[in-house]
Structure formats: C-alpha cells, structure tokens
C-alpha positions, 0 to 999 in steps of 0.5 A, spaced: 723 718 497 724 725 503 730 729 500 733 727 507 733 719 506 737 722 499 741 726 502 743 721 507 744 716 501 748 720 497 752 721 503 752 714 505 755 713 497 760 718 497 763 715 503 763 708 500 767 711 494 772 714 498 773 709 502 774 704 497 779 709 493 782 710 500 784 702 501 786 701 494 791 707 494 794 704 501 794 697 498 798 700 492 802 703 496 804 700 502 807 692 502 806 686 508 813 684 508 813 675 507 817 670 510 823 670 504 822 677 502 828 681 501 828 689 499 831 687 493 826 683 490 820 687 493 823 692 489 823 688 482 816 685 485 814 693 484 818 697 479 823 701 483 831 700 486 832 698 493 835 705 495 828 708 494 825 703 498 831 704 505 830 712 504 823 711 503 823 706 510 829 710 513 832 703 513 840 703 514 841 696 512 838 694 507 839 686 508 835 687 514 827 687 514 822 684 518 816 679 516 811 681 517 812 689 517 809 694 512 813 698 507 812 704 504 813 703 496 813 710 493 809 710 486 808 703 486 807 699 481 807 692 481 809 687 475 810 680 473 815 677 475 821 675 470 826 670 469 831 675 471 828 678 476 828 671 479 835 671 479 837 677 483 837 674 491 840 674 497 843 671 503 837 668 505 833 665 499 834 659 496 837 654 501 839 647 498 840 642 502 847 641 502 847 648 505 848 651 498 844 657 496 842 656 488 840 661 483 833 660 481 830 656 475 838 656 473 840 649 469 847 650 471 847 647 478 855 650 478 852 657 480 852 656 488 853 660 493 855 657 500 851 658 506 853 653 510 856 646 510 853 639 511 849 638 519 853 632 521 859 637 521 862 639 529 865 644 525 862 652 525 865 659 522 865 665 525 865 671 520 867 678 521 865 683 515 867 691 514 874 691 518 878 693 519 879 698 524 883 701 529 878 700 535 874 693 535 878 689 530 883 689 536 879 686 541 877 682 537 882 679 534 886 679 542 879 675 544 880 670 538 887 669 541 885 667 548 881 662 546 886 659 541 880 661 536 881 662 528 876 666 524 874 669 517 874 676 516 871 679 510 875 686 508 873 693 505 879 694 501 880 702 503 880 699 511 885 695 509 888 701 505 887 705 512 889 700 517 894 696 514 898 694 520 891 692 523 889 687 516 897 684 517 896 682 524 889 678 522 894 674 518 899 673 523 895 671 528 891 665 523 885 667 521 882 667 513 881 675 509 876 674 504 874 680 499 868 685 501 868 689 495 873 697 496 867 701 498 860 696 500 856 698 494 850 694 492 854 689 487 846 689 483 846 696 482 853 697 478 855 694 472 860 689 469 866 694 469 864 698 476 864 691 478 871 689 476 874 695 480 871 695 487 874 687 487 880 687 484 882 693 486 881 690 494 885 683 492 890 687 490 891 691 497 890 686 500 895 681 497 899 689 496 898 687 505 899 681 505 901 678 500 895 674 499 890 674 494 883 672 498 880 667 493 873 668 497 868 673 497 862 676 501 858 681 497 856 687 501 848 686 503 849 679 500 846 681 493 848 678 488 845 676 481 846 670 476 850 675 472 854 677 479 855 670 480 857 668 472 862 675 474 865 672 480 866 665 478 870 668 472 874 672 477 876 665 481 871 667 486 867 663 490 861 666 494 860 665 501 854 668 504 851 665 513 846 662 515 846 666 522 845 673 522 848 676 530 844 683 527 850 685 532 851 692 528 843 693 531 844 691 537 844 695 544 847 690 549 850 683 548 844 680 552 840 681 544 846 678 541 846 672 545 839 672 545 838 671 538 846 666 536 845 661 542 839 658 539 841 658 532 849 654 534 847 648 530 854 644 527 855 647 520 853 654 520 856 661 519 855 666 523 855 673 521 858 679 525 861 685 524 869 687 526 868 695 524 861 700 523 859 707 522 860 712 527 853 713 530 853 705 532 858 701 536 860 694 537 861 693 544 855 689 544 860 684 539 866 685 543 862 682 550 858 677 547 864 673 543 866 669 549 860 667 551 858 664 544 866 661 544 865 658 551 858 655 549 861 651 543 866 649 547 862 645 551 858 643 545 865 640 543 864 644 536 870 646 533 870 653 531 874 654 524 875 659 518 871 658 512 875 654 507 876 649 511 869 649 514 867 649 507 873 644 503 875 650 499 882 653 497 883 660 502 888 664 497 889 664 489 895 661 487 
C-alpha cells in the first residue's frame, strides 16, 4: 500500500475519533426537552439543580421550557431515576382525571394538587400571582369591578408587607387572597424550617392585613414534592396549581396573550396570569387583554368565579 493511501486512511481514522468523541460530548451535554419535562425533573434526570440549569440557559422563569428545545447541562451526568425523584413535580405533570394533580407512585391518594375542576362545570378561575403592587394590581382590580368579576389573587407576604392598603382593597372588593410564599423561592430547594417560615410568616401578614388566613396555597414555579405536600397539608393547606398558562409575564402585546388563552377556555380551567412583575418586564400586555377574555366567557355564559368555589373548598381557616 502507497504511504499516501496510509496517510489518507489514517486521516480519515482521526476524523472519525473525533467526530465520535465530539457527538458523544454534545450528547452528554445537551438535552431535547420532551413533551412532560420540566427544569426540575431534568435536573434530577442529570444529577444537578434547576438554578445551574436557568443560569446555564439564561432561563428567567424556570417554570417555563419548551418542547422540544436544547438545553445545555453543564457537567452532566444522567442517572437513574428513583422513587423520590419521581416525586418531585410541577404544575403540569400528573393530571388526573378529576382535574387533580397526583403525586407519582404514591399510595396515599389524599395527596392532591388541584389544577382544575370537573369538565361539565360553567365555571372558570382567574388567578393572579405575586402582587401585589401599586401599578397593576390597581388596574386590575378596577377592571374586575367593571365587570362585576371576582377572582383569586395568590400574594407574596413582603408585597403585602409593602402594599397594604392595595392587599385590603382586594379583600374589600370580593376576591379570594392565597398564600404565594414570603419571597418566591423554589419550596423544593429548602428545607422543612425554611419552609415553615416563608408560609406562616405570609398567612400571618396577611391575616395581620386582613384578618383573614388564606387556607390555599400556590408554590412559586409550581414546584413541589411529596415531602412538600405532606408539610402543607400538615400546615391546613390545600395547593392549587392551573391548567392554563397566559405566559403574561413573557408577553409583548395582548394580541400574544389572547392568542394563546382564547383557545384554551374550556369550563373548569384555571388560568394563570400575574397582577405584580420584576422591573425589566411589564403587564400592560395583562391589563389590555383581560376585557377581551372576560368578555369572551360571558358570551360563552361561563361564570367566572374564585377558586374555592370553583373548587368546593374552605377559602380561609377557621
């Protein structure tokens, strides 16, 4: 053999070696997002946590991943999974037929998460997380009033510490206050005392507010875990999650908002959107888009209507 035909052979070696070390290194590194993924299962999937992951990505919010999207998995390492790593969710896993969110393999079927209530219901929930504040909270809520509308309004404990007078007012005027945690953590990422403290210290401002404990929750990101649940249930909490995202806090114009709600109103859902957001983002979006979706649902004849009663539930403690 001609040592040009070896030479061109050996080349041709060297580049197949690395091109398989190159594919197995992108494989090892990178993950397709599928249908039922979350952040905080794919980072138990690959031995990390979900804020290595967000920074990694430059994810904002990390309840919110597409399907089908690559992720980069810094140092990944992917491992079996477990029984408790199946027990650690979000809002959009596990949907039982009743509209509530199971936890996995668990035999205590009293674990549940509610997400929505039963089809044949002419009933809907809106909901509005991390208020409130002092620029769209107002709107709002004066928008609601116009249409003689109540809705559910899950708070941050150090808003309410900021905006009392704004956090009576919902009160005043009909709606339903839930417990959002103090600061908006990852419930998942603390333990049992840290917990306890970002719940109770919230029910206690806003019963310091309003006199009224809210005896439903919303975790932040909708992350929980069967530990989580056992804590809240414990704690008189039942844990309400949606069955529609607006994605308002990601949206530029309420034509994106209306786009991606309209198609969704089906009786029995709840419906995400956000009353209070970080400063390099903005609601107006939310606040344009409200009376078209209220609008909608009264020509449908579905009632809009707070989540304990979409629900059957007890709205405060006792």
């Amino acid at each position: 053999m001609s040592s040009t035909k070896k030479n061109l052979i050996t080349l041709l070696l060297i580049f197949i070696i690395i091109s398989t070390v190159c594919i197995t290194s992108y494989a090892a590194s990178n993950y397709t997002i599928q249908s039922g993924d979350s952040l905080f299962s794919i980072s138990r999937k690959y031995n990390t946590n979900v804020s290595t992951l967000a920074k990694a990505n430059k994810i904002k919010n990390p309840n919110l991943i597409y399907s089908g999207s690559t992720l980069q998995v810094p140092d990944a390492v992917e491992t079996k999974s477990t029984k408790d790593d199946s027990n650690t969710y979000t809002s959009d896993n596990w949907l039982s037929g009743n509209g509530m969110i199971s936890i996995s393999d668990s035999k205590d079927r009293s674990k549940k998460i509610y997400r929505r209530t039963k089809a044949d219901s002419m009933q809907i929930a809106l909901t509005f997380d991390d208020g409130p504040d002092k620029i769209y909270t107002p709107q709002i809520l004066k928008i609601l009033k116009k249409y003689d509308i109540k809705a559910t309004f899950f708070l941050l404990g150090k808003e309410v510490q900021k905006y009392p007078q704004i956090t009576k007012q919902i009160i005043e005027e009909g709606h339903l206050i839930g417990n959002h945690s103090w600061s908006h953590p990852d419930l998942t990422k603390l333990d049992k005392e840290e917990l306890k403290k970002e719940v109770l210290t919230t029910e206690e401002k806003i019963k310091e507010v309003t006199g009224r404990a809210p005896a439903l929750i919303r975790p932040p990101y909708g992350a929980v875990s069967d530990e989580i649940v056992d804590q809240l249930k414990e704690m008189n909490y039942k844990i309400i999650h949606w069955s529609v995202d607006s994605l308002d806090w990601n949206s530029d114009t309420k034509e994106e908002i209306l786009d991606r709600v309209l198609p969704r109103l089906k009786p029995g859902v709840i419906i995400l959107f956000h009353s209070s957001i970080g400063k390099s983002r903005n609601l107006t979006p939310t606040v344009q888009a409200l009376p078209a979706i209220i609008e909608e649902l009264q020509k449908r004849n579905i009632e809009l209507v707070t989540v304990d009663k979409l629900l059957s539930l007890a709205s405060y403690k006792s």
